[in-house]
C-alpha positions as CSV (number, residue, x, y, z in Angstrom):
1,X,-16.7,-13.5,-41.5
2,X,-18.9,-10.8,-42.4
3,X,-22.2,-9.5,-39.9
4,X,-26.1,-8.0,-41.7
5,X,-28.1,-6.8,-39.2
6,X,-30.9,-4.9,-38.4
7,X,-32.9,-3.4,-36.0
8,X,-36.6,-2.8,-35.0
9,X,-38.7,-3.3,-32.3
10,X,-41.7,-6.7,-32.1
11,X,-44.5,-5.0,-34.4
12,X,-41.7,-5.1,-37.2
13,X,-39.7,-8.9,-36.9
14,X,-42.4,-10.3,-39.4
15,X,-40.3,-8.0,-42.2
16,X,-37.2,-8.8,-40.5
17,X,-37.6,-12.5,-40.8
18,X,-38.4,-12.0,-44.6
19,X,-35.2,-10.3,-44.6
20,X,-33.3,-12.5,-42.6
21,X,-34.5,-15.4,-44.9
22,X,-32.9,-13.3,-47.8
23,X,-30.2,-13.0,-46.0
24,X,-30.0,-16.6,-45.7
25,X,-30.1,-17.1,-49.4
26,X,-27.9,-15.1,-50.7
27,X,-25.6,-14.2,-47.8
28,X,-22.2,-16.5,-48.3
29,X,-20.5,-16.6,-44.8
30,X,-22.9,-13.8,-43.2
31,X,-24.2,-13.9,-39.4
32,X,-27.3,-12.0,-39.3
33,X,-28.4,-10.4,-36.3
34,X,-31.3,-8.7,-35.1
35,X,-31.1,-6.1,-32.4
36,X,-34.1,-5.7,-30.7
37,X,-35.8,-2.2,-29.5
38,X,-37.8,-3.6,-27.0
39,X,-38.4,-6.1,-24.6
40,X,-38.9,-9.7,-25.5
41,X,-42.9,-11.0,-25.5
42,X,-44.6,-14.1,-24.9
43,X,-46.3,-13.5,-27.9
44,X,-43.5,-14.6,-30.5
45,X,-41.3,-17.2,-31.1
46,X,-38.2,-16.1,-31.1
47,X,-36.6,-19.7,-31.6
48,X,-38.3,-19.7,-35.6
49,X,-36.0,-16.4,-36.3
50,X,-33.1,-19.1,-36.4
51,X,-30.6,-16.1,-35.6
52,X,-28.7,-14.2,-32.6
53,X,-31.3,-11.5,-31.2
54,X,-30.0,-8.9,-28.9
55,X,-32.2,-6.9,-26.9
56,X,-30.9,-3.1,-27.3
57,X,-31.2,-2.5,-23.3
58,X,-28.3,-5.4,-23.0
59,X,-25.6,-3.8,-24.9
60,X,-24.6,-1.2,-22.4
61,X,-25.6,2.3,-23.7
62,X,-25.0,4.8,-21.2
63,X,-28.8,5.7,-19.5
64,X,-30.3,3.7,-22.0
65,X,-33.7,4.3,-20.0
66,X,-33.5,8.4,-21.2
67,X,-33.5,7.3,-24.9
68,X,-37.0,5.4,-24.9
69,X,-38.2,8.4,-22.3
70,X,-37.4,11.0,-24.5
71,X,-37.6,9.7,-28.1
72,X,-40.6,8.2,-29.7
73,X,-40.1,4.9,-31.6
74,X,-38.8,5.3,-35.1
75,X,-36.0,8.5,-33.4
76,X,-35.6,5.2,-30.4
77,X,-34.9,2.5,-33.3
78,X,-32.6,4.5,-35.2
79,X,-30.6,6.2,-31.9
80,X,-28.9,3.3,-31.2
81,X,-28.0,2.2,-34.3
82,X,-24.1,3.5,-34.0
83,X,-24.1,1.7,-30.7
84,X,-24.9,-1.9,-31.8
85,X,-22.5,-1.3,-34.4
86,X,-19.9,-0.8,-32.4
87,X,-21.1,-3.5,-29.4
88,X,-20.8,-6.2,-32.8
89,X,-18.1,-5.2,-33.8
90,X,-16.6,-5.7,-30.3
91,X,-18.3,-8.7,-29.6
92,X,-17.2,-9.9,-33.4
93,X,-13.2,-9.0,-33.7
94,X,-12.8,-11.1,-36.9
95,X,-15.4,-8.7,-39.1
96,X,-14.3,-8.1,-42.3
97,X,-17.5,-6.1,-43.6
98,X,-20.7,-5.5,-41.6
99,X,-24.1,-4.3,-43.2
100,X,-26.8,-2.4,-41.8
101,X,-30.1,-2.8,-43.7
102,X,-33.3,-1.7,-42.4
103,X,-36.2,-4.3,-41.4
104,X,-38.4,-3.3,-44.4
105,X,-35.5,-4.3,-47.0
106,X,-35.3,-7.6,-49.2
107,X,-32.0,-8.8,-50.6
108,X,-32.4,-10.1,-54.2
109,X,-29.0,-11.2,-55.0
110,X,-26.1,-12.2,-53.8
111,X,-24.5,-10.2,-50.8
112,X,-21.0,-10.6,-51.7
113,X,-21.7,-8.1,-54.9
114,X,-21.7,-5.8,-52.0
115,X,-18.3,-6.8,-50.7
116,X,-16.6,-5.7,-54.1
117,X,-17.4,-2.2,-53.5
118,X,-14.7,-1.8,-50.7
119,X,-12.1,-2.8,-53.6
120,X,-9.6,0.0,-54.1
121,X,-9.7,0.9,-50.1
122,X,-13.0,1.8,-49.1
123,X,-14.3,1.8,-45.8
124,X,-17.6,3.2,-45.8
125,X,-20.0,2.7,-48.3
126,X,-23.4,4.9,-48.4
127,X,-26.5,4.8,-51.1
128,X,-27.9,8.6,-52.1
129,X,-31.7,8.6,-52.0
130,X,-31.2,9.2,-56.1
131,X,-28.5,9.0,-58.2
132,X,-29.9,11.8,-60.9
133,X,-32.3,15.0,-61.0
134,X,-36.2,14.3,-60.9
135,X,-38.4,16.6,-62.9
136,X,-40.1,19.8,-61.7
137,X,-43.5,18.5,-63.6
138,X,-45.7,18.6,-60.0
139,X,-45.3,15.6,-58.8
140,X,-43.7,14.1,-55.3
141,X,-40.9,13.5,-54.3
142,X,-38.9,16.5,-55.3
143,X,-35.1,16.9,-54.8
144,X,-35.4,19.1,-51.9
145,X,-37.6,16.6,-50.3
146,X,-33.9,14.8,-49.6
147,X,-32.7,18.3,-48.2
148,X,-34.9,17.7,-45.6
149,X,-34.4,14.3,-44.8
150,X,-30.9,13.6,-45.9
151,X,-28.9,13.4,-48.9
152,X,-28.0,9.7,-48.2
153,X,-30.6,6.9,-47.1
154,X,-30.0,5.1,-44.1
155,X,-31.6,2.4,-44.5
156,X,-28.3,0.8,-45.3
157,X,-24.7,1.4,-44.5
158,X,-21.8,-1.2,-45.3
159,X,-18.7,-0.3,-43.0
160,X,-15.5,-2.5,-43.2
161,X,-15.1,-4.0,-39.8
162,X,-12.3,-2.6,-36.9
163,X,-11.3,0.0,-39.9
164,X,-10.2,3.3,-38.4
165,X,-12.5,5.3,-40.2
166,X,-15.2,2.9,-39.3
167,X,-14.3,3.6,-35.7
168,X,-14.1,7.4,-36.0
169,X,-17.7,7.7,-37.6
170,X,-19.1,5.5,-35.0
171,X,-18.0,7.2,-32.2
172,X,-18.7,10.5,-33.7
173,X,-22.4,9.4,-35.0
174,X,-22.9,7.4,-31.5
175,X,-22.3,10.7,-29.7
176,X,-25.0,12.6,-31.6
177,X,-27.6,10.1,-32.2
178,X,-27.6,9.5,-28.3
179,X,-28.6,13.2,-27.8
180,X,-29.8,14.6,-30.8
181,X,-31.9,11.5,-32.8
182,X,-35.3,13.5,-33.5
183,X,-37.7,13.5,-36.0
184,X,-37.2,17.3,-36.3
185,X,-36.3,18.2,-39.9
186,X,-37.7,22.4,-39.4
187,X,-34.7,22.5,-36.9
188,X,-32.7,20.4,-39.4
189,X,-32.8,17.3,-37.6
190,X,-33.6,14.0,-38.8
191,X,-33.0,11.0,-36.5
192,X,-29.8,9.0,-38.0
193,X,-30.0,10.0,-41.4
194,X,-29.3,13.5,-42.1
195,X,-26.1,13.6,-39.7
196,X,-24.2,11.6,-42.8
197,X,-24.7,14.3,-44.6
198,X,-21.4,15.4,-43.2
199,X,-19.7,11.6,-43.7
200,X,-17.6,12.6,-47.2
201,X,-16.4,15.7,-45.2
202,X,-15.4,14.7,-42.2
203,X,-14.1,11.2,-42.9
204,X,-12.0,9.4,-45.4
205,X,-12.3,6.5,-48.1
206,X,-15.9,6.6,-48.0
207,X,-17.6,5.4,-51.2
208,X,-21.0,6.2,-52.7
209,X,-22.8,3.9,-54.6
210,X,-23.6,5.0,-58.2
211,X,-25.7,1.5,-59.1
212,X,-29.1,1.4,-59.2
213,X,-29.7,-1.9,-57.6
214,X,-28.6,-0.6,-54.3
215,X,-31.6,0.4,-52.2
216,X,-33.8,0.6,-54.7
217,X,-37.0,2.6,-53.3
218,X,-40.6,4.4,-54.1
219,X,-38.3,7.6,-53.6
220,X,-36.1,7.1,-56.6
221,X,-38.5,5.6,-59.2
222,X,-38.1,8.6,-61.7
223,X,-35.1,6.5,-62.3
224,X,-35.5,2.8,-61.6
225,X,-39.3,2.1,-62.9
226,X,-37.5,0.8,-66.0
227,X,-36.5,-2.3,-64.0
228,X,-37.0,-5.7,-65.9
229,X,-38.1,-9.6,-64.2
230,X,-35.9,-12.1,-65.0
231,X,-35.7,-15.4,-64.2
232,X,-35.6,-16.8,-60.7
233,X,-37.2,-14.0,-59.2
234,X,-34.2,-11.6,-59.8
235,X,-34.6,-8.4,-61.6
236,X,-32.1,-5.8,-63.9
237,X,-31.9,-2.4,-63.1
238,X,-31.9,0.9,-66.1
239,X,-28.6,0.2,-65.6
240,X,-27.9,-3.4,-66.4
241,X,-26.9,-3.7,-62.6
242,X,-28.6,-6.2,-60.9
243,X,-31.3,-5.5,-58.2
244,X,-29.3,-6.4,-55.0
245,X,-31.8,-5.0,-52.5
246,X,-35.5,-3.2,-52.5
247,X,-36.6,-1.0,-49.9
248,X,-40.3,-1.6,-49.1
249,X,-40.5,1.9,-47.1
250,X,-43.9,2.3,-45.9
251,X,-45.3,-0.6,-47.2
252,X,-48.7,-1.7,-45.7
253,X,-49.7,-4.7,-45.6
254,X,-53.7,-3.6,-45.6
255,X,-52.8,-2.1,-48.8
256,X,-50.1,-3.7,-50.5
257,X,-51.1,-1.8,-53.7
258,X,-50.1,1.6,-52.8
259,X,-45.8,2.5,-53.1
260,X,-46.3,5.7,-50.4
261,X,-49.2,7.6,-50.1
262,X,-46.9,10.9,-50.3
263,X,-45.3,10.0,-53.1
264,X,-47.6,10.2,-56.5
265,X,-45.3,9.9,-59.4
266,X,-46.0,6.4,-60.1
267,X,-48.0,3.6,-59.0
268,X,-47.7,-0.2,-59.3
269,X,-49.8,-0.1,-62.6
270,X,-46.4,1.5,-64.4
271,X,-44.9,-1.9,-64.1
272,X,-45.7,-5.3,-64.3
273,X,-42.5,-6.0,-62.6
274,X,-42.6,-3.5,-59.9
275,X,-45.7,-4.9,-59.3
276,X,-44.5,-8.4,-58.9
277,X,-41.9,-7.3,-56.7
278,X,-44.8,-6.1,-54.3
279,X,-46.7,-9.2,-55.0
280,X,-44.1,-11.4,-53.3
281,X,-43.0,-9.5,-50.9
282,X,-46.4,-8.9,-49.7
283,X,-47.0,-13.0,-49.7
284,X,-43.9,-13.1,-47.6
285,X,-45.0,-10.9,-45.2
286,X,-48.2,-12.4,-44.6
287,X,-46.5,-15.6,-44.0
288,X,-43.9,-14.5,-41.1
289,X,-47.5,-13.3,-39.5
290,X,-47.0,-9.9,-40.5
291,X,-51.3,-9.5,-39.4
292,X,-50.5,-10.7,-36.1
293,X,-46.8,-9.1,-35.3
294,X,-47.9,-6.0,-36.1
295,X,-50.0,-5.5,-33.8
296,X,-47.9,-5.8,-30.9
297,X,-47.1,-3.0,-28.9
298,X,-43.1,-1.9,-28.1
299,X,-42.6,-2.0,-24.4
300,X,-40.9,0.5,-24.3
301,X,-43.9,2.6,-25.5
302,X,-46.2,0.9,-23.2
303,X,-44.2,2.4,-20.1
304,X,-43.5,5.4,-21.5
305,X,-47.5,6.1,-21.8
306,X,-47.9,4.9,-18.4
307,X,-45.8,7.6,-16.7
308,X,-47.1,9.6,-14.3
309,X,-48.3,13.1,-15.8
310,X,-46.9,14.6,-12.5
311,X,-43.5,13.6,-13.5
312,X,-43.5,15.6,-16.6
313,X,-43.4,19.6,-15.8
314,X,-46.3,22.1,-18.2
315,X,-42.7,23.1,-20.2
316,X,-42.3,19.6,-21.5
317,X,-45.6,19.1,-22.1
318,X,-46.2,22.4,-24.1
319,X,-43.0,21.9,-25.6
320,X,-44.5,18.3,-26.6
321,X,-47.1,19.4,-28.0
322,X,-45.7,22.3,-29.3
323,X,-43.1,20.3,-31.8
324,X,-46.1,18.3,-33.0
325,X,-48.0,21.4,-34.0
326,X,-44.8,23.0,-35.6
327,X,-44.1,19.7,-37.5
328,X,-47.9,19.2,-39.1
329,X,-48.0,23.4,-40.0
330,X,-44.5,22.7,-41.9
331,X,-45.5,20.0,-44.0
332,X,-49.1,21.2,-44.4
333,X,-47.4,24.3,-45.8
334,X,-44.7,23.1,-47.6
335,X,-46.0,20.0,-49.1
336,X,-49.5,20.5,-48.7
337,X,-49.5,16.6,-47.0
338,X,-49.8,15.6,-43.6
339,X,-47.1,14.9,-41.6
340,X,-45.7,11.7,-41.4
341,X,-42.5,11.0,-42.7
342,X,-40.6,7.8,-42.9
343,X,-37.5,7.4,-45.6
């Protein structure tokens, strides 16, 4: 058996179902699972999501309270992410490859393409924000965009289950993601992501993916805009590889035309199959009540807005505060945008 999951809190399960249903389609003997960064709410109905949802504060991290105090909501979602690996992989002792794809993500084809890449002894597979160099002609991204962020997008990782490289990342990720997650990249911090940095140093048998049609994203257009529609709503890749999965990173529904604000290199109008890709994804969304969902607040946020001012001392406050400032001076600077990241 092989486990996909992902994780998010409410406002985001209208993409997670569209992913799940993908998941559905073209996941062969795959248990999808959706672990939950918040607390359940009368609002949804979690029976439609016809899968195993796990709320995060059930699995047994350490002072789980501490993480939703002192992280905001995307460095909360992604903190945890080495721990629900590991509590599925636990609860699941028969894994033989388990996927982590974020909520915004389609899959397009079928999932066991996937499983061949752990032929010739792989255990950890990883997708590079770009596979090749992007031009210095003005326009965003740039390469050492990913210097800040990370090297490697972790918006999926494929580990082979109970492997002992799989175990020795985990617990070595899970250590520093529990104290160290933050959205922080002048200190050279960036929640989950830019820690794998280190992964092909410090670990063995991990594999990169060199195809194009693995997490395909508004990022790395310099090299995939060439992709073609064929039939049955699938699409080919520059490469000839088929598209396995998109990554719809900061996709808004309001405006479904726009890739990423920050990123300016192309828009939807460079391809008519690009753009067809949105289309349906956007339809999809607005089915699983993306309008609705979206809206609903994470608990955990909720509480963490209703503490006390007295039980935060003028230090954390100004040091707050402080972070905020440093963050939207840096990318002002740097990148003459405002600050507000999300790859």
């Amino acid at each position: 058996m092989n486990i996909a999951f992902t994780i998010c809190s409410n406002n985001y399960l209208a993409q997670a179902k569209v992913l799940r249903n993908s998941i559905n389609k073209y996941g062969e003997n795959v248990k999808f699972v959706i672990g939950l960064c918040d607390e359940k709410s009368d609002e949804i109905d979690y029976n439609s999501f016809q899968c195993e949802i796990v709320e995060m504060k059930d699995i047994g991290i350490k002072n789980f309270d501490e993480l939703w105090m002192k992280y905001d909501i995307i460095e909360f979602n992604t903190s945890v992410k080495a721990s629900f690996f590991k509590y599925l992989l636990a609860k699941n002792p028969n894994t033989e490859f388990i996927y982590y794809f974020d909520p915004d993500i389609e899959i397009l084809d079928q999932l066991s393409i996937l499983n061949a890449e752990f032929e010739n002894n792989a255990d950890i597979l990883l997708t590079p924000h770009i596979l090749s160099s992007i031009p210095l002609d003005g326009f965003k991204p740039v390469e050492n965009t990913f210097l800040n962020f990370g090297i490697y997008n972790l918006g999926f990782i494929g580990l082979r289950g109970h492997s002992e490289n799989a175990r020795n990342l985990l617990d070595w990720w899970e250590e520093r993601l529990l104290s160290l997650c933050y959205n922080q990249p002048e200190k050279g911090l960036f929640v989950d992501q830019i820690w794998m940095n280190f992964s092909p140093i410090f670990f063995k048998k991990v594999k990169v993916l060199h195809k194009m049609g693995y997490n395909a994203a508004p990022w790395n257009l310099h090299e995939r805009i060439g992709l073609v529609a064929t039939e049955n709503n699938k699409y080919l890749m520059p490469d000839n590889s088929p598209l396995v999965f998109y990554h719809f990173s900061n996709f808004k529904y309001k405006n479904p035309e726009t890739l990423a604000k920050y990123y300016d290199r192309y828009s939807l109008e460079n391809s008519n199959s690009l753009k067809k890709l949105y289309q349906n994804y956007h339809q999809k969304t607005i089915e699983n009540e993306i309008e609705r969902i979206s809206k609903i607040d994470c608990k955990y946020v909720i509480l963490k807005n209703d503490l006390p001012k007295k039980n935060k001392s003028f230090y954390e406050i100004l040091k707050s505060n402080f972070n905020n400032l440093l963050k939207i001076i840096y990318y002002k600077i740097r990148y003459n945008y405002n600050y507000e990241p999300k790859l």
